[in-house]
PDB file of N, CA, C, O and CB in Angstrom:
ATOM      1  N   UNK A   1       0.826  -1.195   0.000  1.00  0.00           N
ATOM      2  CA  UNK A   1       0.000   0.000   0.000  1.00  0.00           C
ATOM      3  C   UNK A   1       0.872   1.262   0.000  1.00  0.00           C
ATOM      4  O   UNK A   1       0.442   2.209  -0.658  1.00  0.00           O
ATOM      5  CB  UNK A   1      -0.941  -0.004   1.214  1.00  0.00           C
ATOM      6  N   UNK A   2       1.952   1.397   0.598  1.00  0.00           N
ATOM      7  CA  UNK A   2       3.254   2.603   0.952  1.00  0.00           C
ATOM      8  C   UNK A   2       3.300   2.553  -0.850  1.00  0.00           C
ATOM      9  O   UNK A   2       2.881   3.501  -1.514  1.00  0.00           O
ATOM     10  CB  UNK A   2       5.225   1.940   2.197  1.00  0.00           C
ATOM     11  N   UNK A   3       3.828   1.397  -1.425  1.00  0.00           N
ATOM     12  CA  UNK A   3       4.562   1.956  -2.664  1.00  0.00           C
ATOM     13  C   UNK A   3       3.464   2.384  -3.528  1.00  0.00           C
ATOM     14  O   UNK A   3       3.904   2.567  -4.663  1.00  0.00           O
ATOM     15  CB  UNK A   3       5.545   0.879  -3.442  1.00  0.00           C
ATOM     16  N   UNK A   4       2.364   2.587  -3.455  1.00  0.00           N
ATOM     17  CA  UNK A   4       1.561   3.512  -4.378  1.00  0.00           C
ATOM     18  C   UNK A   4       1.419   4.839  -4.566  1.00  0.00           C
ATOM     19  O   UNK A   4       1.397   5.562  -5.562  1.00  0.00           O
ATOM     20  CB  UNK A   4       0.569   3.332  -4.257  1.00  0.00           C
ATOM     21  N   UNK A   5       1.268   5.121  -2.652  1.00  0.00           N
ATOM     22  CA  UNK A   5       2.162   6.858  -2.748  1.00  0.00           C
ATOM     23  C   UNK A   5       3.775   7.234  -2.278  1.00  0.00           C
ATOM     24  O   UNK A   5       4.171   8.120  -1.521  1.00  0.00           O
ATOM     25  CB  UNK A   5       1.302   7.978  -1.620  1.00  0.00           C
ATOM     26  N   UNK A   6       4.385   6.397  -2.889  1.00  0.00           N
ATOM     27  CA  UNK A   6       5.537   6.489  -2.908  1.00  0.00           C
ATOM     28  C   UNK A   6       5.862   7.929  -3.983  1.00  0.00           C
ATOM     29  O   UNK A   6       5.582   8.034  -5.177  1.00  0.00           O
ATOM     30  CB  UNK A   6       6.059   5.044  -3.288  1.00  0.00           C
ATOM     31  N   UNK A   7       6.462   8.821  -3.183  1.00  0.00           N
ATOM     32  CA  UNK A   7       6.854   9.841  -4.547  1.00  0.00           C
ATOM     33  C   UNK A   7       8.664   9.911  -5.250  1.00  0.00           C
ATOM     34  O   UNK A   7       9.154  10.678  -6.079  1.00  0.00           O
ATOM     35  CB  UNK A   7       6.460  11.660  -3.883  1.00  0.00           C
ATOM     36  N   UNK A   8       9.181   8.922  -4.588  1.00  0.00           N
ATOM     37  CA  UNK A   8      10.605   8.884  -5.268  1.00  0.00           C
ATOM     38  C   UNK A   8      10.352   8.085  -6.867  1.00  0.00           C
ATOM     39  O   UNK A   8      10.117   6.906  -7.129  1.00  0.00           O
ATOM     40  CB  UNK A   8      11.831   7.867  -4.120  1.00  0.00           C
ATOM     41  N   UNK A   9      10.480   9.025  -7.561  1.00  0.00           N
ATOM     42  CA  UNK A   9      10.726   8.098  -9.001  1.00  0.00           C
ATOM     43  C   UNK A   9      12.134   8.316  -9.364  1.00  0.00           C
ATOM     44  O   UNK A   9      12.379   9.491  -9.640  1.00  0.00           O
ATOM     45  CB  UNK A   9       9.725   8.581 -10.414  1.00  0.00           C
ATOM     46  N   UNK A  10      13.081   7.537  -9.434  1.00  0.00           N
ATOM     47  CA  UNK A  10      14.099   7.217 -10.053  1.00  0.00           C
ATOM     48  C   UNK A  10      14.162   7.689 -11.693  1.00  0.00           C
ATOM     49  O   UNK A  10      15.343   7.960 -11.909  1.00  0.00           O
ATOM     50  CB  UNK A  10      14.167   5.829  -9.809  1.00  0.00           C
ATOM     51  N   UNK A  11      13.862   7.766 -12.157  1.00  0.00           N
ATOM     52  CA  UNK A  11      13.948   8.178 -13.850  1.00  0.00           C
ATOM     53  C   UNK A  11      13.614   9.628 -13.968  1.00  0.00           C
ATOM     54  O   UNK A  11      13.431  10.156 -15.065  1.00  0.00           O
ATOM     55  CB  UNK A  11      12.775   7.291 -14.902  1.00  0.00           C
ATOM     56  N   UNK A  12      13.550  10.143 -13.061  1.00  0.00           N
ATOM     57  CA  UNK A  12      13.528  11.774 -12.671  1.00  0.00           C
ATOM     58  C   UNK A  12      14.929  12.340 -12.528  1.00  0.00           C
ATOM     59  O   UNK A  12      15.245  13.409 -13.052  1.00  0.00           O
ATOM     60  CB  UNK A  12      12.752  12.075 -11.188  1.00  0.00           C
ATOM     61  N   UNK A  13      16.003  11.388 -11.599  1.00  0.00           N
ATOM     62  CA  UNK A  13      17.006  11.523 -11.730  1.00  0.00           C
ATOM     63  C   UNK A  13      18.133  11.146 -11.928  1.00  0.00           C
ATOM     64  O   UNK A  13      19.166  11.366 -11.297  1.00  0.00           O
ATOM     65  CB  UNK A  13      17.011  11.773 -11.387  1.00  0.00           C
ATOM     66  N   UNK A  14      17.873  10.356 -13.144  1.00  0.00           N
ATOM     67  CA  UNK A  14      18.707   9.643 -14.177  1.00  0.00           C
ATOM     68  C   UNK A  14      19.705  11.047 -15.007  1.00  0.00           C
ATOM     69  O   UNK A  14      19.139  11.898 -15.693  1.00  0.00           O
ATOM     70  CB  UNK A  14      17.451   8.676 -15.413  1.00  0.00           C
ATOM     71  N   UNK A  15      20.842  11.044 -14.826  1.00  0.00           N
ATOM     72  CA  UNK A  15      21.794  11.899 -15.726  1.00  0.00           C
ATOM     73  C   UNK A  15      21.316  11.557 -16.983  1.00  0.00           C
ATOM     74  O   UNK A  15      21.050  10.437 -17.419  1.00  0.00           O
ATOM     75  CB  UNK A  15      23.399  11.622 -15.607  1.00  0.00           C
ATOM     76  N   UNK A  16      21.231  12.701 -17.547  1.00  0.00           N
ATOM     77  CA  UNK A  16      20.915  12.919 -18.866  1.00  0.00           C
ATOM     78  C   UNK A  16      22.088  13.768 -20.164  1.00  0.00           C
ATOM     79  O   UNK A  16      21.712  14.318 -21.199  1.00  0.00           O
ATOM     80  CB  UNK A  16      19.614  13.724 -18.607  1.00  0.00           C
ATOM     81  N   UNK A  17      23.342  13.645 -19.733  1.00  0.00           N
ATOM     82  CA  UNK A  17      24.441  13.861 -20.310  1.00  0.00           C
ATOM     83  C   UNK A  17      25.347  14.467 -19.365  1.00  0.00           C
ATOM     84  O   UNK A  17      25.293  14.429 -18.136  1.00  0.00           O
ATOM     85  CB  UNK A  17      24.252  14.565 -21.422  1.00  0.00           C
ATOM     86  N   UNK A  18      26.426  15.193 -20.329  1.00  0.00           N
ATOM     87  CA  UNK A  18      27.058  15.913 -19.326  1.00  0.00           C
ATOM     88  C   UNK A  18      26.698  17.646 -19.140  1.00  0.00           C
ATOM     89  O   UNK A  18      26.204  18.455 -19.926  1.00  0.00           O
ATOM     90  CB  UNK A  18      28.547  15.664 -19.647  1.00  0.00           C
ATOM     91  N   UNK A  19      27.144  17.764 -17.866  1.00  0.00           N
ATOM     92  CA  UNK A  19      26.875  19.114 -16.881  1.00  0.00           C
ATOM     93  C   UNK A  19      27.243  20.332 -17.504  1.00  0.00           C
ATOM     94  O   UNK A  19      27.951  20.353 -18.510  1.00  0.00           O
ATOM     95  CB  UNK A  19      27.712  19.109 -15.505  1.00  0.00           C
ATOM     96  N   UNK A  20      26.867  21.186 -17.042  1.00  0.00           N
ATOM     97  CA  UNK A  20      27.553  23.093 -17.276  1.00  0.00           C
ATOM     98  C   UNK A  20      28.987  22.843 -16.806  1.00  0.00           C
ATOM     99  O   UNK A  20      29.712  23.129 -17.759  1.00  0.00           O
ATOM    100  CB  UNK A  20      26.680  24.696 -15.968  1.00  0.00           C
ATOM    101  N   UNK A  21      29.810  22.389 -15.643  1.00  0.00           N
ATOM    102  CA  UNK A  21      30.677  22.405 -15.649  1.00  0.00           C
ATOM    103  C   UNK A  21      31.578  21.539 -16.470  1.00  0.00           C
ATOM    104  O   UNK A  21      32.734  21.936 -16.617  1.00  0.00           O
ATOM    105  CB  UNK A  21      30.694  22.471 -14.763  1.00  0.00           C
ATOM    106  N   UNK A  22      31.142  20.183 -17.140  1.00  0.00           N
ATOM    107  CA  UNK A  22      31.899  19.290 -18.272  1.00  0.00           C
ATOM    108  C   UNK A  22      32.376  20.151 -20.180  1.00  0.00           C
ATOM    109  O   UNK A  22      33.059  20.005 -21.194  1.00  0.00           O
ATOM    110  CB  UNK A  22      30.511  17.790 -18.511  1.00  0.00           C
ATOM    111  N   UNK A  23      31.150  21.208 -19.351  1.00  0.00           N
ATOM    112  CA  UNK A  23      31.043  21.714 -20.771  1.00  0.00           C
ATOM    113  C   UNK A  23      32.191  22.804 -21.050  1.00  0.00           C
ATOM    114  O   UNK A  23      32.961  22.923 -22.003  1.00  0.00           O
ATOM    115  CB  UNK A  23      29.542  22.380 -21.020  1.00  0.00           C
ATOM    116  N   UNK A  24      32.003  23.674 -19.691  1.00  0.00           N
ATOM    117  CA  UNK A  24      32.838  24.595 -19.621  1.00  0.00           C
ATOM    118  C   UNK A  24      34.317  23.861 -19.647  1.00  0.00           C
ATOM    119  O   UNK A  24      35.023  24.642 -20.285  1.00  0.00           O
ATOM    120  CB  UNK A  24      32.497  25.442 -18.416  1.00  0.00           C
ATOM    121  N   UNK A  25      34.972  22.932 -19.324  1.00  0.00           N
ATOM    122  CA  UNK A  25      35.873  22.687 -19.162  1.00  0.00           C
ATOM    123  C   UNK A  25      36.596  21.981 -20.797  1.00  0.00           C
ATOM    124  O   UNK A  25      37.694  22.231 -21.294  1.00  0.00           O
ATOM    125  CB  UNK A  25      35.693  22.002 -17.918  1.00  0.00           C
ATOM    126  N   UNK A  26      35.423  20.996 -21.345  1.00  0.00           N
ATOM    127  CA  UNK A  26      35.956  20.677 -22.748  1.00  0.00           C
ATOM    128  C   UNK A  26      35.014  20.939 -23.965  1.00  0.00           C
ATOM    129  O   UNK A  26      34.887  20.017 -24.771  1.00  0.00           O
ATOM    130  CB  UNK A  26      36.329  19.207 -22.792  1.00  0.00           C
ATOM    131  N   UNK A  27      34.262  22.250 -24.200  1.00  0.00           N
ATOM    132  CA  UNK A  27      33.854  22.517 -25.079  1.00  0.00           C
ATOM    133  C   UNK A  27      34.885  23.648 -25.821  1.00  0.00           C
ATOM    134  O   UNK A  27      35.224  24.702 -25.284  1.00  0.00           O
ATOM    135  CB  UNK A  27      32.603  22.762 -24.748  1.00  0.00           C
ATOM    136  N   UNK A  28      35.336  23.172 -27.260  1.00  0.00           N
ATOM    137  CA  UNK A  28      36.048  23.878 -27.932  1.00  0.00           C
ATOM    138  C   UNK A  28      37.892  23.469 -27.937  1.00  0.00           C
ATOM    139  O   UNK A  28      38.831  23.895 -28.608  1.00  0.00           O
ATOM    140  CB  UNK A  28      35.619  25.219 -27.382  1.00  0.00           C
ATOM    141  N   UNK A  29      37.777  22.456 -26.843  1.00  0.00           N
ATOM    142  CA  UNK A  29      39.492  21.610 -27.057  1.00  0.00           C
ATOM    143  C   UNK A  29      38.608  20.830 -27.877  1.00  0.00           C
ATOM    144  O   UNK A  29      37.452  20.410 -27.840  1.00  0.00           O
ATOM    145  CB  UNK A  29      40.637  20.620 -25.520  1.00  0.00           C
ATOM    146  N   UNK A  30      39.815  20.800 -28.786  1.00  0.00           N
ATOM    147  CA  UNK A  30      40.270  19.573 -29.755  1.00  0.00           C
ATOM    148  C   UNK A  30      41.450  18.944 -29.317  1.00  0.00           C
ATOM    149  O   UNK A  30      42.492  19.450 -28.899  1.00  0.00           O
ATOM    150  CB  UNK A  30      40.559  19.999 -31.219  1.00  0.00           C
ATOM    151  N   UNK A  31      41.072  17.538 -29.504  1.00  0.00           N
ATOM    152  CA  UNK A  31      41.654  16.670 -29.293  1.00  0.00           C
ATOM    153  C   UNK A  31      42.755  16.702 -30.531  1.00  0.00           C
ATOM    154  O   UNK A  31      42.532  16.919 -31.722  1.00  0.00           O
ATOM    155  CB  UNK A  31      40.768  15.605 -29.071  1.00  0.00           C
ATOM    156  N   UNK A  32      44.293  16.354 -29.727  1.00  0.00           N
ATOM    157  CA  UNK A  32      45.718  16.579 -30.574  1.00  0.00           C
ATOM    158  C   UNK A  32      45.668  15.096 -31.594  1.00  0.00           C
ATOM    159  O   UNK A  32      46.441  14.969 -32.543  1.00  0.00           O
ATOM    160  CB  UNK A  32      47.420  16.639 -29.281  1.00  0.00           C
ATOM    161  N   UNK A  33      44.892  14.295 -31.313  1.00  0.00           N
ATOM    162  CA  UNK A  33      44.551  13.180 -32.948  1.00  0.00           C
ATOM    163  C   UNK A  33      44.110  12.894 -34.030  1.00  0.00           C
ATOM    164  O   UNK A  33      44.283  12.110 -34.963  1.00  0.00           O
ATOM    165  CB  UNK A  33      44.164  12.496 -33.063  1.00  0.00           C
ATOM    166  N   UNK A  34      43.099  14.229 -33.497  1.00  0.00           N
ATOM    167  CA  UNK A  34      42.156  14.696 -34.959  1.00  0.00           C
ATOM    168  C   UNK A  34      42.476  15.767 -35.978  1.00  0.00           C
ATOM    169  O   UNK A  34      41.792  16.158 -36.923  1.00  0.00           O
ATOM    170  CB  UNK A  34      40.813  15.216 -34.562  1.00  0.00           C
ATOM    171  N   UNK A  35      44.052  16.271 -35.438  1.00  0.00           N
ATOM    172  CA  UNK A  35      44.481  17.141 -35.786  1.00  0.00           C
ATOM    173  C   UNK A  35      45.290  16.376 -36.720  1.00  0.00           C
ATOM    174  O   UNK A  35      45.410  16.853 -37.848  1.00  0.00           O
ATOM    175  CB  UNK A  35      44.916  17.979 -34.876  1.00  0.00           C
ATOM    176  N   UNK A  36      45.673  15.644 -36.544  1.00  0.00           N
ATOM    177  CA  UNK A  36      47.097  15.313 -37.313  1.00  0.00           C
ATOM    178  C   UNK A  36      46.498  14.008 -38.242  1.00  0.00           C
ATOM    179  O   UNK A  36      47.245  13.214 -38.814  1.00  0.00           O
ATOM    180  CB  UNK A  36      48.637  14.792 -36.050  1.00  0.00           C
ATOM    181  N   UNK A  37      45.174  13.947 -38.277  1.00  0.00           N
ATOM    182  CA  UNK A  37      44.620  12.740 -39.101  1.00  0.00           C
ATOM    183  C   UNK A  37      43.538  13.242 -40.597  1.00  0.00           C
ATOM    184  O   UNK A  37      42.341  13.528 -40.621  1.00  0.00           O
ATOM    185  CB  UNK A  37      43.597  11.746 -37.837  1.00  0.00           C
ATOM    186  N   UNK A  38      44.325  13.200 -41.459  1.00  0.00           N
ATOM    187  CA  UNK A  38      43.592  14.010 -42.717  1.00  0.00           C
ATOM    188  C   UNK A  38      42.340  13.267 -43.341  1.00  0.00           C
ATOM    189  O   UNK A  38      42.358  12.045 -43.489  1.00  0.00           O
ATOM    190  CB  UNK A  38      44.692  14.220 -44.002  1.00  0.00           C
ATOM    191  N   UNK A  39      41.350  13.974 -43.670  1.00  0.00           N
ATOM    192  CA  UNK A  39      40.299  13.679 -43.831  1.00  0.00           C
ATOM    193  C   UNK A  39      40.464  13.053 -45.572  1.00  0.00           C
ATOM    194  O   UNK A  39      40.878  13.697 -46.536  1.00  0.00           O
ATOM    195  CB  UNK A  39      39.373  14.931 -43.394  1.00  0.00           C
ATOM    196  N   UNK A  40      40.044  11.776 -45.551  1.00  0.00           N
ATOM    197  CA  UNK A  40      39.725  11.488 -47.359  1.00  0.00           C
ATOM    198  C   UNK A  40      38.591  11.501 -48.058  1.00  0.00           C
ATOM    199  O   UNK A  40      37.406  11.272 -47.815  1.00  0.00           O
ATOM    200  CB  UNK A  40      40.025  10.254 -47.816  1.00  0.00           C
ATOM    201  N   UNK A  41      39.325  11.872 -49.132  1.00  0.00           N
ATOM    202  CA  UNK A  41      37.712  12.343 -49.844  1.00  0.00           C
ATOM    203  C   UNK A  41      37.030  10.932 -49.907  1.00  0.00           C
ATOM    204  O   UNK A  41      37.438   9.780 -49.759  1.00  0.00           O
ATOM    205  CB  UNK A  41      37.768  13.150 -51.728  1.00  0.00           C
ATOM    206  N   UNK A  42      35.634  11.596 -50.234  1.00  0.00           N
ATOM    207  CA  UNK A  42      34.756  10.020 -50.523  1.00  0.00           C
ATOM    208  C   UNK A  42      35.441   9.327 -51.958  1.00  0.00           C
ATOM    209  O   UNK A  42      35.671   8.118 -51.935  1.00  0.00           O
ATOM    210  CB  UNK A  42      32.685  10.350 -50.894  1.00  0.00           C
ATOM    211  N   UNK A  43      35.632   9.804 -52.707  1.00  0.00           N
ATOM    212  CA  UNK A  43      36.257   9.083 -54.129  1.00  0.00           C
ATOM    213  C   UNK A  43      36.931   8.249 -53.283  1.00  0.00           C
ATOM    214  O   UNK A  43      36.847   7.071 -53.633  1.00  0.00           O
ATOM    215  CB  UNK A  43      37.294   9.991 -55.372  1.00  0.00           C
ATOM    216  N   UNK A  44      37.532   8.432 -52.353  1.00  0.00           N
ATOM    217  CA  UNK A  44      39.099   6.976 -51.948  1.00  0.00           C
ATOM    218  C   UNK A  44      38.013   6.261 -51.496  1.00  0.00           C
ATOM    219  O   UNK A  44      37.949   5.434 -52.406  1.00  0.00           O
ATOM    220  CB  UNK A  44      40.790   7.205 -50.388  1.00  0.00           C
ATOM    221  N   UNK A  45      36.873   5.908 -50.548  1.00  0.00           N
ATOM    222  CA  UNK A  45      36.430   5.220 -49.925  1.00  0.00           C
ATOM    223  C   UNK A  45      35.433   3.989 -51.459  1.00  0.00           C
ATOM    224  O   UNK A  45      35.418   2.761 -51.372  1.00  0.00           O
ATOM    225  CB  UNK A  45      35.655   6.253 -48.660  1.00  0.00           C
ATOM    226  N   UNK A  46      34.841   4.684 -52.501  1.00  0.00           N
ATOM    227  CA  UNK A  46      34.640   3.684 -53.447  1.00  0.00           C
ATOM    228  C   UNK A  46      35.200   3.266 -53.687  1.00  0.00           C
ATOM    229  O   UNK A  46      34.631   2.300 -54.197  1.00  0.00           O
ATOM    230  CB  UNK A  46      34.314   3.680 -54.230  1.00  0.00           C
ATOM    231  N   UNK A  47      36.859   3.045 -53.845  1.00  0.00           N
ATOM    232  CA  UNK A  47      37.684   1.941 -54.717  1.00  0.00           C
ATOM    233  C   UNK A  47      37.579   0.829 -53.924  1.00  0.00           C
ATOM    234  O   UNK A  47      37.158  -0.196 -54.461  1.00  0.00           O
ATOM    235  CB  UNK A  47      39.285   2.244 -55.039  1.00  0.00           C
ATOM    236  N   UNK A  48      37.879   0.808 -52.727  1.00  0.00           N
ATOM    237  CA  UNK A  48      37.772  -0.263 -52.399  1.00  0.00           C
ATOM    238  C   UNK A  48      36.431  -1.418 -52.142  1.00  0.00           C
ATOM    239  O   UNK A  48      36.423  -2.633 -51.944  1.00  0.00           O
ATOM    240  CB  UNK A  48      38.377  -0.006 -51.586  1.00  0.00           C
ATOM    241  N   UNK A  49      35.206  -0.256 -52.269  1.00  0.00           N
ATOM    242  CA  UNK A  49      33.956  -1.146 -52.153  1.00  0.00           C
ATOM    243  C   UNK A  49      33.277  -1.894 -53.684  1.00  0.00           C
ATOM    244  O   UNK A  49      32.466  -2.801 -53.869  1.00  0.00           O
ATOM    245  CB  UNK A  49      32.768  -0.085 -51.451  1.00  0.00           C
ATOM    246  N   UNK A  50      34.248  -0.794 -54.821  1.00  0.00           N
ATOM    247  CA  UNK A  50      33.856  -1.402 -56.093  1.00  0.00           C
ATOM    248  C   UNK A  50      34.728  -2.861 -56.736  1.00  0.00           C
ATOM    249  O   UNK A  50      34.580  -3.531 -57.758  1.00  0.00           O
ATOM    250  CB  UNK A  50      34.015  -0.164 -57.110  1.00  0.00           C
ATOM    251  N   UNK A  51      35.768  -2.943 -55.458  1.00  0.00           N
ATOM    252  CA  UNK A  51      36.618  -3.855 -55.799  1.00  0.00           C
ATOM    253  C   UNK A  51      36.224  -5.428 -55.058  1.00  0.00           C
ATOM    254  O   UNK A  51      36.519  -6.606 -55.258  1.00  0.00           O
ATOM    255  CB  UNK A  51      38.020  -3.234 -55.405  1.00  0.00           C
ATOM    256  N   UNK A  52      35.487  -4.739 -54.217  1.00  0.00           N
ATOM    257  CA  UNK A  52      34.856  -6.222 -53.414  1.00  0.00           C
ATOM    258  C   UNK A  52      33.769  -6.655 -53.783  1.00  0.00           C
ATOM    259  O   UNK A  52      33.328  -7.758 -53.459  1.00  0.00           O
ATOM    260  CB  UNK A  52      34.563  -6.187 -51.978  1.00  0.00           C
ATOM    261  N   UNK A  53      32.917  -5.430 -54.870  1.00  0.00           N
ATOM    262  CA  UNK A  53      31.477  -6.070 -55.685  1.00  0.00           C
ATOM    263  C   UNK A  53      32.011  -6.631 -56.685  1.00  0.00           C
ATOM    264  O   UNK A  53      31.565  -7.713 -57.066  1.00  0.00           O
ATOM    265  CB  UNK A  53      30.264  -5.037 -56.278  1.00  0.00           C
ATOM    266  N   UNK A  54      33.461  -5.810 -57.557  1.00  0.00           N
ATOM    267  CA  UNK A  54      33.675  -6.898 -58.754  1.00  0.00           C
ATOM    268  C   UNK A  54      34.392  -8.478 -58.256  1.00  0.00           C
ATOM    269  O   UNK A  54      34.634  -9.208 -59.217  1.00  0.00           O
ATOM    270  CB  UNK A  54      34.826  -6.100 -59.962  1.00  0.00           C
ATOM    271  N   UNK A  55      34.776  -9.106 -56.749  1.00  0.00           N
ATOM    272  CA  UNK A  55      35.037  -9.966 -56.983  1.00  0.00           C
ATOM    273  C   UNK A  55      33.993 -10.612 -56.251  1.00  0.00           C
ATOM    274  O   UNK A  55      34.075 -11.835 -56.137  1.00  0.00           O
ATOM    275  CB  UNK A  55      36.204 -10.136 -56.891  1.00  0.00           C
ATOM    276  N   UNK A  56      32.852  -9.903 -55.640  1.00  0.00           N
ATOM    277  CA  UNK A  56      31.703 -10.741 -55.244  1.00  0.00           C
ATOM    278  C   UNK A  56      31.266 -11.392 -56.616  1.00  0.00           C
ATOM    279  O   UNK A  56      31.240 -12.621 -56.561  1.00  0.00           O
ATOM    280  CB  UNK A  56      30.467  -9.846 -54.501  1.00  0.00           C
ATOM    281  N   UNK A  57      30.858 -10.750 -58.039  1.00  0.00           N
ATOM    282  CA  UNK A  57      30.492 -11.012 -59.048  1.00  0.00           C
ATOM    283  C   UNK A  57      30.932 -12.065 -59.874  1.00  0.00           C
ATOM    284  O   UNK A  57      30.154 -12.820 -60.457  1.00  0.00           O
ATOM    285  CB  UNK A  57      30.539 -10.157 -59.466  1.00  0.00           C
ATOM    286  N   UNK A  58      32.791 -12.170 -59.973  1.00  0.00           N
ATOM    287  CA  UNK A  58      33.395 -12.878 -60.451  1.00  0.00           C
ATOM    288  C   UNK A  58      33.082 -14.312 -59.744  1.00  0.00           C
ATOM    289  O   UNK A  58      32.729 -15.316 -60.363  1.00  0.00           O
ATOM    290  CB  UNK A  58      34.598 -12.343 -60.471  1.00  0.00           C
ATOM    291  N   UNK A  59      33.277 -14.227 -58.321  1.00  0.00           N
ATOM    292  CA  UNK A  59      32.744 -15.518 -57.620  1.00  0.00           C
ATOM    293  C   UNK A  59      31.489 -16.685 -57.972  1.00  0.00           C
ATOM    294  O   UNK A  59      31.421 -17.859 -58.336  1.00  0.00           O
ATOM    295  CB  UNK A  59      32.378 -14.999 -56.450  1.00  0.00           C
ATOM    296  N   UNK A  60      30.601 -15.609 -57.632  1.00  0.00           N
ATOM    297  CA  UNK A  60      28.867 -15.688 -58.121  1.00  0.00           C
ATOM    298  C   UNK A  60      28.787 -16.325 -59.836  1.00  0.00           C
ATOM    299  O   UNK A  60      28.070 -17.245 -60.228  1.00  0.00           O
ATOM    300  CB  UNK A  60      28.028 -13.678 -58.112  1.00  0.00           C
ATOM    301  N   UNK A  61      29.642 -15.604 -60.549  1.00  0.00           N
ATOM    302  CA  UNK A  61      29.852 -15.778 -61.968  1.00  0.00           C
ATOM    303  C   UNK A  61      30.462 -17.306 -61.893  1.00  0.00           C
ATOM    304  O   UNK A  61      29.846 -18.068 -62.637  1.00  0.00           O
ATOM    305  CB  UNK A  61      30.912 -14.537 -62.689  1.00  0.00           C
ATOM    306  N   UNK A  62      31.592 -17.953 -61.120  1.00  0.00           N
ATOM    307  CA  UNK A  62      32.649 -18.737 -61.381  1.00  0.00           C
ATOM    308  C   UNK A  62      31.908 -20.160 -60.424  1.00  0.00           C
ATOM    309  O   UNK A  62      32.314 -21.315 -60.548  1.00  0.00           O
ATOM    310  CB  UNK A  62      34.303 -17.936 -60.832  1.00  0.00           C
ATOM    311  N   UNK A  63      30.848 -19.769 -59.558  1.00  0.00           N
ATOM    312  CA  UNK A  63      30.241 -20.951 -58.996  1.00  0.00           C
ATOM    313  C   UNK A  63      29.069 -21.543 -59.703  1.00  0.00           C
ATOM    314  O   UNK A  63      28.596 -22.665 -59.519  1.00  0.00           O
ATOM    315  CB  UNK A  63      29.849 -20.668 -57.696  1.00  0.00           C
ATOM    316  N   UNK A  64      28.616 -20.504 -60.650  1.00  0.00           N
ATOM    317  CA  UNK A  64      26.860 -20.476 -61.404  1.00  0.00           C
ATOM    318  C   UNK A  64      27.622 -22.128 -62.551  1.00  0.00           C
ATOM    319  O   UNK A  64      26.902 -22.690 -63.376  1.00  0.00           O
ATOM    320  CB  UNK A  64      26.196 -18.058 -62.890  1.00  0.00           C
TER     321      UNK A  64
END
């Protein structure tokens, strides 16, 4: 009978990210790894996925 008017709900105070002070402290550092790691264009990222459909094909082709 107590836990019906029970008023503690737990999911009231569930953290929901980080704080004003997490923010203040690392909003706007960058991290020294992302610095020194160059971004590739998307063209590099198709060669290698057009190279694994042409030998999915050849396979598919060489078992038929």
């Amino acid at each position: 009978m107590g836990k019906l008017f029970d008023g503690y709900r737990p999911e009231l105070h569930y953290m929901r990210g980080p704080g004003p002070k997490w923010h203040e402290k690392y909003d706007g550092v960058s991290l020294g790894a992302d610095e020194h790691q160059p971004e590739l264009p998307y063209s590099l990222w198709l060669i290698p996925a057009a190279a694994f459909a042409l030998l999915g094909i050849a396979a598919a082709v060489a078992l038929a």
